[in-house]
N, C-alpha and C positions, 0 to 999 in steps of 0.2 A: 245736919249733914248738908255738906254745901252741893248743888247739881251744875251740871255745864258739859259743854259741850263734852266729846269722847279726844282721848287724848290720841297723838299719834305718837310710836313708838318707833325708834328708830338704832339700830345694831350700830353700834362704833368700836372701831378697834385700833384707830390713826393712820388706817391706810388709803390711798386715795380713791381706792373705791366706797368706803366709809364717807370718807368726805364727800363723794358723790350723791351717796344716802344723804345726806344730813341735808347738803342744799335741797336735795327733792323733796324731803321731807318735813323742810320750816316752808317750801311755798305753800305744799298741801295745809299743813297746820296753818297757813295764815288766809288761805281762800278761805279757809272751814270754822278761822278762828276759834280753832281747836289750838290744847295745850302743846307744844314737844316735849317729850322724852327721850333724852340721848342715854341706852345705856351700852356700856362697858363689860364684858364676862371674863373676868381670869380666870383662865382650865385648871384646877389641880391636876390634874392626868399626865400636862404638859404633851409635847407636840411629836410626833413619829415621824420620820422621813420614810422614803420606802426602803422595806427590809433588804433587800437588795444593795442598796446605795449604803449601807455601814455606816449610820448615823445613830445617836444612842435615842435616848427620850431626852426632852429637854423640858425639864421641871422646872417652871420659874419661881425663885426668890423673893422672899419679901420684898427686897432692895427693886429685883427686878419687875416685881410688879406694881411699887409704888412708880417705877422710871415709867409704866404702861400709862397708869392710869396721869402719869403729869404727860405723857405725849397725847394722849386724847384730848385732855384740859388744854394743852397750847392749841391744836386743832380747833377745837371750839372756838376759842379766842381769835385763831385768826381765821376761821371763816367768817366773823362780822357777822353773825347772827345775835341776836338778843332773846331775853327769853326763853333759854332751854335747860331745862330740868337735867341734869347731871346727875347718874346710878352707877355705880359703882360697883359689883357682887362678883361671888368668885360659886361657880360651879361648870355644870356642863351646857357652853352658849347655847345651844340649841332650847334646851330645857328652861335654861333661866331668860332667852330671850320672849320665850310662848309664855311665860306665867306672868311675865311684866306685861304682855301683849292682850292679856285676859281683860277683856269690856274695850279695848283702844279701837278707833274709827280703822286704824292698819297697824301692819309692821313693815317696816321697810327696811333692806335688807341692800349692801351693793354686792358687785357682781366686776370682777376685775378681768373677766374675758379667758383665765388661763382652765378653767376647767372645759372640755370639749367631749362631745356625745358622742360615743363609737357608731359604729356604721351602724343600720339595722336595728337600732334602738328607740324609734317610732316616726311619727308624721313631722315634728318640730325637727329643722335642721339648726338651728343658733346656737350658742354655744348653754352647755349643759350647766347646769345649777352646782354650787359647790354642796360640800353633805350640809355645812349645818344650814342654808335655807331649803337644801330637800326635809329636811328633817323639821324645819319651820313648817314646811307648810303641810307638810304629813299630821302636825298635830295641834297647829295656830287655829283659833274658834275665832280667828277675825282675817280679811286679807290680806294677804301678805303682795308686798310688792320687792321685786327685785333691779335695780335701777345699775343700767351699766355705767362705767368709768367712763363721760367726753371726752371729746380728744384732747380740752381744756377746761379746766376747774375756776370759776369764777374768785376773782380776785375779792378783797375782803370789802364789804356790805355793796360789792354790786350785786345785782340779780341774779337768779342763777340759769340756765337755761334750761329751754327743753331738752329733754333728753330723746334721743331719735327713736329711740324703739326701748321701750321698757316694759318687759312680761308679767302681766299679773297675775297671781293664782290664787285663785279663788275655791272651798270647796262649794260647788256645783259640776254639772253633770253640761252644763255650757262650754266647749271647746269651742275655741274659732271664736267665741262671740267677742265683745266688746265692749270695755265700757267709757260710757264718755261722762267726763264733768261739764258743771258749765263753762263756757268761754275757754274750754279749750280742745284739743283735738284727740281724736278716740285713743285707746290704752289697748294695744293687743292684747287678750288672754287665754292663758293654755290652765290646761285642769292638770293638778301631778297626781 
């Protein structure tokens, strides 16, 4: 059995909050010199618009979900990263991203800004978690990070930047607090 560092795990789905993960998540992998993990989850369930709006279920296709998994493979490619583990599996993301997430240093997750926190729904005013990283972190045995969309995506094998404000959740009982790595600057975190 070979030992080494914990791998980081990171949710891809070719969109550019995805790709926002993926940069955040090969710097982290390269300070830690930990492995990446890019993986990929085709739903069978397929997707529901709201019952309201008269849109059916959209079940995808083999066809359609080989076209997924080559849109994440181009994504990869041209963000100029090297080194990252490419997963592929088909159930429900949530589930399947926590059990790939099992023993890794994180998961990281992006955050495309369109989900928003009703009034009165607690102390955190930034915009609300989509379900499947509420549901990450509901049941992730490692932290999960949620990294929002910059206003620009770094071009292929430049650096990627910081990100200005990225929430981390952690289970503990630590709200407000903070974590910092080295050399670089503290990481807000909220408890879900």
């Amino acid at each position: 059995m070979t030992y080494g560092p914990a791998p980081i795990v990171v949710g891809v789905d070719g969109t550019e909050a995805s790709m926002a993960a993926l940069h955040w998540a090969a710097g982290e992998a390269e300070a830690h010199g930990a492995p990446l993990i890019a993986v990929h989850v085709t739903d069978p369930r397929g997707r529901r618009g709201a019952p309201y709006a008269g849109r059916g279920v959209y079940v995808p296709t083999e066809a359609q979900a080989l076209d997924e998994e080559a849109r994440v493979e181009r994504m990869i490619a041209q963000s100029g990263l090297e080194h990252v583990k490419r997963v592929f599996d088909v159930g429900v993301p949530s589930q399947v991203l926590v059990r790939f997430a099992i023993g890794a240093r994180m998961l990281v997750l992006g955050h495309a800004d369109n989900h928003r926190r009703r009034e009165g729904e607690g102390p955190y005013q930034g915009p609300a978690l989509g379900s499947i990283a509420r549901a990450c972190v509901a049941s992730a045995t490692c932290p999960v990070v949620v990294v929002p969309v910059p206003a620009r995506l770094p071009a292929a094998r430049e650096r990627r930047p910081e990100p200005r404000h990225v929430p981390v959740v952690q289970h503990s009982p630590m709200v407000g607090a903070r974590m910092i790595y080295p050399n670089r600057r503290p990481v807000p975190m909220a408890h879900g």
